[in-house]
N, C-alpha and C positions, 0 to 999 in steps of 0.2 A: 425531503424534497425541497426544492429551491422554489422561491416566489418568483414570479417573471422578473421584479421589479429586484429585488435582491441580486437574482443571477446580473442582472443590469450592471448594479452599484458593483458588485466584485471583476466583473468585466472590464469596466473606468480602471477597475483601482489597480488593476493588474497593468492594463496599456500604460496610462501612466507613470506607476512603478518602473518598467519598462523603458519608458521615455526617457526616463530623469536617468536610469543606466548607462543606456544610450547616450545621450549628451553628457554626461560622465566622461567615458572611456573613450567619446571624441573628444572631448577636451582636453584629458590625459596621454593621450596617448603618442608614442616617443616611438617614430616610421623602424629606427632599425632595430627595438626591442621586440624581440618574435612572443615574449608573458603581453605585452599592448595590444599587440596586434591578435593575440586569440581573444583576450579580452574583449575586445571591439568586435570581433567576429561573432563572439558569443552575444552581446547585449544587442547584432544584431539581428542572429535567428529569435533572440526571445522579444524583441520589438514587433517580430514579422507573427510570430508566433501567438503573441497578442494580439494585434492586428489580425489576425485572422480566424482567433478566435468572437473578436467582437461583432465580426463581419458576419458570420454564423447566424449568431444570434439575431441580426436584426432579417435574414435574409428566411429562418423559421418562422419569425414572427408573420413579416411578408407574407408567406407560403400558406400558414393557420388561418389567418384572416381573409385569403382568396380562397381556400376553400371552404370556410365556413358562408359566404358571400355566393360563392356558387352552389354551394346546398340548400340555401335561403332561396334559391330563383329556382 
């Protein structure tokens, strides 16, 4: 099992990863080549994909910590 702080650092590493794709295959990318433009479509579900996994994690963490704070009171 994954440490909070770990699952964190591969969460970065993946958006970013991600990102730099992303700004890639827009930079690359040539309107009437239909191989570009899947390219681009792809680095942009996996940007979104990342993004939304990172969003997850902090929205858990969120969630842990209000209900440890309401079992406390």
């Amino acid at each position: 099992m994954f440490s909070s702080d770990a699952l964190r650092r591969r969460l970065d590493s993946n958006f970013e990863h991600a990102q730099k794709g992303l700004d890639a295959a827009a930079l690359d990318i040539n309107v009437f080549s239909m191989d570009d433009m899947h390219a681009f479509n792809s680095a942009i579900r996996q940007s979104s994909t990342a993004s939304w996994a990172a969003n997850q994690e902090i929205v858990v963490k969120h969630n842990l910590a209000k209900a440890i704070l309401n079992e406390i009171r």
